[in-house]
N, C-alpha and C positions, 0 to 999 in steps of 0.2 A: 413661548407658547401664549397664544390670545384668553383669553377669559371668554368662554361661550362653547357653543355647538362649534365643533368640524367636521366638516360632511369629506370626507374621501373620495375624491373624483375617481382617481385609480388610473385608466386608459383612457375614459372621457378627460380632454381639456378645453376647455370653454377656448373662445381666442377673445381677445380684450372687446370684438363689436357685441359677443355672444354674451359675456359675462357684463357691459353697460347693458343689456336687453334685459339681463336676468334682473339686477339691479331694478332699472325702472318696474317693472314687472311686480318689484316685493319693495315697493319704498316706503313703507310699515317697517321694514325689518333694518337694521344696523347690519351691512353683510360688509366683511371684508374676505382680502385674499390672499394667501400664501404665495412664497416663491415657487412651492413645487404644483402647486395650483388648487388645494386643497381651499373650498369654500369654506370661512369662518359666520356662524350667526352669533352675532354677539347680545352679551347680556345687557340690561339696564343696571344704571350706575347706582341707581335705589337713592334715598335724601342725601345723606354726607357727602357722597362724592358729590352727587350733583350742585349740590352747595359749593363746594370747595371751584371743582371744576369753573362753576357759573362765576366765581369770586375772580377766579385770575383772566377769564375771557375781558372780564369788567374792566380789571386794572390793565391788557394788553389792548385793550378798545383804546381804554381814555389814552395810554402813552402814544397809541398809531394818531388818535385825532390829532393830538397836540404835534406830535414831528414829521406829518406826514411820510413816515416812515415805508410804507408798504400796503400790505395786504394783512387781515385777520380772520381765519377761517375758524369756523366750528367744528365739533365732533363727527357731524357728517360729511364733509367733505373729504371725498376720498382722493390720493395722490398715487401715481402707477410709480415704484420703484425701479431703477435701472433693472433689481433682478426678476421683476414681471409683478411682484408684488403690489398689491392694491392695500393699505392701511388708511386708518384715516383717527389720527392724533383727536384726545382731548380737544387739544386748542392749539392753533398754528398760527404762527405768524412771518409773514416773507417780505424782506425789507427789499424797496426796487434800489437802482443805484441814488444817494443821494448823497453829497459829502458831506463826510467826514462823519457817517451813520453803518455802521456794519452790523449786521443782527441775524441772528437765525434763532427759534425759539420753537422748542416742541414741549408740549405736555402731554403725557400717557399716563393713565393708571394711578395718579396724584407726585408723579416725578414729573419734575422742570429740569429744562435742560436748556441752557440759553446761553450763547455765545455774543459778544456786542464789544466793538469801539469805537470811541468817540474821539476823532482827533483835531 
């Protein structure tokens, strides 16, 4: 379950052009989106988190400049999952192919979760 407002679509289901409309439309607001399609309006992370959160963007910045590793996205950027799902992580980072660099790294909610080898 997301931290925030669920609005229950019910029989309405947006289609992904409908629900990027809705998006631009409220981009004030942190919306994501369930797999069963239920809109999430999400809360503000208030000082601590956003401290903490800002803290490991910092340190996932500085390790992407240095190994040119990939991609670092922020808390808004949202990702469509295989099961239709729209979320969008803390802090993401997506490593493109480079050798001997393998990474995947997600932060949600003050959990890190990062997979990496270096061979």
């Amino acid at each position: 379950m997301c931290p925030g407002w669920e609005i229950k679509t019910g029989a309405f289901h947006m289609t992904d052009k409908e629900f990027e409309k809705f998006c631009a439309e409220n981009r004030d607001m942190h919306i994501e989106r369930d797999a069963k399609g239920n809109i999430w309006l999400m809360s503000p992370t208030y000082s601590k988190t956003g401290e903490y959160n800002s803290g490991i963007s910092i340190e996932l910045g500085i390790w992407n400049k240095k190994t040119l590793a990939g991609y670092v996205f922020d808390l808004l950027t949202g990702f469509i999952l295989p099961n239709t799902a729209m979320r969008s992580p803390d802090v993401t980072g997506i490593c493109q192919s480079v050798p001997g660099i393998y990474c995947r790294t997600q932060i949600r909610n003050g959990s890190f979760s990062a997979q990496g080898k270096n061979e």
